[in-house]
VMD Tcl script that draws the C-alpha trace (Angstrom):
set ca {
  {-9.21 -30.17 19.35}
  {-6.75 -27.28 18.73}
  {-6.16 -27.39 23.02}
  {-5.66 -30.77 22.78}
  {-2.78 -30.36 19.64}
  {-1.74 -27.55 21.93}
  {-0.96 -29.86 25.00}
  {0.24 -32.82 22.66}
  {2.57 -30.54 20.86}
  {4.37 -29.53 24.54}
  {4.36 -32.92 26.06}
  {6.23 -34.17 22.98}
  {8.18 -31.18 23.06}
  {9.33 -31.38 26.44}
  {9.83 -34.89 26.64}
  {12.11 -34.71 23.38}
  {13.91 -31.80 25.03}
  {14.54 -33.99 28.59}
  {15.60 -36.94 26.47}
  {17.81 -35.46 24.44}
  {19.30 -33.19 27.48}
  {19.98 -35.97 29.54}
  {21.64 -37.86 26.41}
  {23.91 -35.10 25.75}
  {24.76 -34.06 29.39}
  {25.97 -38.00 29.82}
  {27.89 -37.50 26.99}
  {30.13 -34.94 27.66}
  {30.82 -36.01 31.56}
  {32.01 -39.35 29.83}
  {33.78 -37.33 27.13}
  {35.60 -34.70 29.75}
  {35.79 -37.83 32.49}
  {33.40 -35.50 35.00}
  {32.44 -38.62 36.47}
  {35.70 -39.48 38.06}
  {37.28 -36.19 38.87}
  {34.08 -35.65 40.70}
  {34.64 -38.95 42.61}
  {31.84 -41.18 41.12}
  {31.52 -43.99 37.69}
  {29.01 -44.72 35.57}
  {27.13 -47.80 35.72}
  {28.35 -51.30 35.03}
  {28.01 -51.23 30.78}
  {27.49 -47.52 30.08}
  {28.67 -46.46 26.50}
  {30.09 -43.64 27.08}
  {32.35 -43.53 30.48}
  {35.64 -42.20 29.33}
  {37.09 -39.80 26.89}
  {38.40 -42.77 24.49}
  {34.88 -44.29 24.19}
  {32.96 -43.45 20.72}
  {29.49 -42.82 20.63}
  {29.64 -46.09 18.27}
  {31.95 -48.73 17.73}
  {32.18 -51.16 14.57}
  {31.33 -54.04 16.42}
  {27.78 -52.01 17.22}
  {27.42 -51.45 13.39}
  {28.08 -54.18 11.81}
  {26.16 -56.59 14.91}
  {22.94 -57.27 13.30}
  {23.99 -56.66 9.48}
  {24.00 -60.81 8.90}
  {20.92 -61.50 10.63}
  {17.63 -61.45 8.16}
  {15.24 -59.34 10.07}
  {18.18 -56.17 10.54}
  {17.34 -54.30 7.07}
  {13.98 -54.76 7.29}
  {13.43 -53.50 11.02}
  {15.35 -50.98 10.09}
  {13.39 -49.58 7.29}
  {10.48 -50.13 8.58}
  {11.15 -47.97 11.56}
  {12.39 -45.28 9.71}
  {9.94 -45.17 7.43}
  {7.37 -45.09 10.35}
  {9.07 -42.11 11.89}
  {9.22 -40.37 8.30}
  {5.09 -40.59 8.70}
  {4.52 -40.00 11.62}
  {6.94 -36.59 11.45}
  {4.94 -35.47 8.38}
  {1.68 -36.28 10.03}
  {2.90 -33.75 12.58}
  {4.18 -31.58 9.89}
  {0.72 -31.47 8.29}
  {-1.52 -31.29 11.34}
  {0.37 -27.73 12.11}
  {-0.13 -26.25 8.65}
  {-3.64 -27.39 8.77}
  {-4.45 -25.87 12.13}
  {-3.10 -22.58 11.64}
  {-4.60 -19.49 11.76}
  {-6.02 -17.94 8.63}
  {-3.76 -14.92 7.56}
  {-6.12 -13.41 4.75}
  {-9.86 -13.37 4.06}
  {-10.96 -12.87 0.40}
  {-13.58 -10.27 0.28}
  {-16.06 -9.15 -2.72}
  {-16.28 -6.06 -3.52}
  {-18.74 -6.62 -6.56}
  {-16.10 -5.31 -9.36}
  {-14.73 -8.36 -9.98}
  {-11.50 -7.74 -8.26}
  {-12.12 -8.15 -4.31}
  {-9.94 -7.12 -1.53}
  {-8.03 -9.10 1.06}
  {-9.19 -8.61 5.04}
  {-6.36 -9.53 7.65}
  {-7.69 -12.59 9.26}
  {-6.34 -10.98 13.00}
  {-8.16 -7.79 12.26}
  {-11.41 -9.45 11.49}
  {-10.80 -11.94 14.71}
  {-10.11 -8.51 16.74}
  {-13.35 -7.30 15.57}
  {-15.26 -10.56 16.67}
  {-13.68 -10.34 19.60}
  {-14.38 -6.70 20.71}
  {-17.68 -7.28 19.57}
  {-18.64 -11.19 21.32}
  {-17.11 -9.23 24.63}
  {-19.91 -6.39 24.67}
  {-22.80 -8.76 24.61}
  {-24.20 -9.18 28.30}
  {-22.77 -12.11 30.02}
  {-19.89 -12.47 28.17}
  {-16.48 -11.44 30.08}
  {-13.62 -12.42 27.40}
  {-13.83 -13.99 23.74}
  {-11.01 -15.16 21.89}
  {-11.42 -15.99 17.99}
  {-9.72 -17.86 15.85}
  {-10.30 -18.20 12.31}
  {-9.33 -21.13 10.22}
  {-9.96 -22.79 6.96}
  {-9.40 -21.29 3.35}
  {-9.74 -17.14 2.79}
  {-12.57 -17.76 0.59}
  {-14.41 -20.21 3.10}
  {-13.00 -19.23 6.38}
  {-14.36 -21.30 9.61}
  {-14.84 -18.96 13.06}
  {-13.40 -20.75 16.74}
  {-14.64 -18.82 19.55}
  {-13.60 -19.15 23.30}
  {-16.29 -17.41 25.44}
  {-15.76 -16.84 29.38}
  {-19.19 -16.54 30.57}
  {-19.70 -14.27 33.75}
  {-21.68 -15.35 36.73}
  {-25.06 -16.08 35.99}
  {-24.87 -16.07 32.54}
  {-27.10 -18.42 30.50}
  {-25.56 -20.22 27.95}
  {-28.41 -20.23 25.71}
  {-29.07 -16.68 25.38}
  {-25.57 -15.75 24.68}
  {-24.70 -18.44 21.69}
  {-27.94 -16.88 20.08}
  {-26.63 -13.16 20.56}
  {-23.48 -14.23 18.91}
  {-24.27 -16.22 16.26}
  {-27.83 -13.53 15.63}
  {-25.09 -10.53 15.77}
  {-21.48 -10.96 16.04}
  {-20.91 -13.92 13.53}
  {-24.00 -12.36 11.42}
  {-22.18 -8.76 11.76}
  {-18.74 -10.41 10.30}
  {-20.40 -12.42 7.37}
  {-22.36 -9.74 6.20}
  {-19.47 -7.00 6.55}
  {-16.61 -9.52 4.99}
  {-19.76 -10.65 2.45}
  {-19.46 -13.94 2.86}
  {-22.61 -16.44 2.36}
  {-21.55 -18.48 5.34}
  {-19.41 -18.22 8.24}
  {-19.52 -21.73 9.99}
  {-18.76 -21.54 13.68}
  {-17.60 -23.41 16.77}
  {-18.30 -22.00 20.14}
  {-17.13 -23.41 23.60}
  {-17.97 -21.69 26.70}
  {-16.37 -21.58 29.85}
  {-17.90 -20.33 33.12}
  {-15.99 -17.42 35.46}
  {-15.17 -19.45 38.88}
  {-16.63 -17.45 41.99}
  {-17.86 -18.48 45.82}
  {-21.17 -20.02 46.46}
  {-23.52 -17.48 47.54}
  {-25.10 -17.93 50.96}
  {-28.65 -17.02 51.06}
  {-29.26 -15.58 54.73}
}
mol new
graphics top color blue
foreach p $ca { graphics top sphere $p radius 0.5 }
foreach p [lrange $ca 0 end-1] q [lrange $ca 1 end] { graphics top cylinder $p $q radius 0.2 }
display resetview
């Protein structure tokens, strides 16, 4: 899910970013007249060909202000974008990493664990179990009930089953007992090391 935000985050970033590019580069040729000291016009209708043209004219405001449907279409589509912006807004702050685990220390008090320094650890440690090449953790949820992602690349010839059990038997187990937590809930994806087909001779 979080790769999936990841890639839906930069295709809506980059297509933004063309959009509004292109927008503003058309702009300012009709605003500095590039297009004709360069030898070439704008299309038959375009807005913005020459340096007297404004971005919008009163005629293009006040068009649709009579007609019945205007106000409402227009509401309605700003209140859509409104939600759907603080969808986005709230998907982010939900799926960010966790910047502080709660500890007990069994005084009462407790003590605060960095959430990277705790990933580190899960990391170093997933990545010296047999099989496993690279690990990447990241931790999520609330500092009191935090929620383990790992990424495993598995080397050649690893098998899958043996190394989930290693982890969660000692890594995960390792970081719940040491942060003394009751549970640390965990999501593990594996990923195999590409290499050449072996030829048996």
């Amino acid at each position: 899910m979080d790769r999936a935000l990841r890639y839906v985050n930069r295709i809506l970033l980059a297509v933004a970013g063309v959009l509004l590019l292109a927008l503003g580069l058309a702009v300012l040729a009709g605003g500095f007249d590039l297009a004709r000291r360069m030898g070439f016009d704008f299309p038959v209708g375009w807005p913005w060909a020459r340096p007297e043209d404004v971005l919008l004219s009163a005629a293009d405001r006040t068009r649709w202000r009579t007609e019945s449907w205007w106000w409402p279409a227009v509401l309605g589509g700003l209140a859509l974008l409104v939600i759907l912006l603080l969808w986005w807004l709230l998907v982010q702050l939900r799926r960010r990493r966790l910047g502080e685990v709660l500890v007990e220390t069994g005084d009462g008090e407790g003590a605060l664990l960095r959430g990277r320094a705790l990933s580190k650890v899960l990391e170093t440690e997933a990545e010296s179990l047999p099989g496993v090449g690279k690990a990447a953790v990241r931790l999520a949820g609330r500092r009191t009930e935090p929620r383990a992602a790992l990424e495993l690349l598995l080397e050649p010839h690893a098998e899958p089953g043996p190394v989930v059990g290693r982890i969660a038997g000692e890594a995960l187990e390792n970081a719940r007992t040491s942060a003394s937590l009751e549970e640390l809930p965990a999501e593990v994806r594996l990923r195999a090391v590409r290499h050449r087909p072996e030829r048996v001779l």
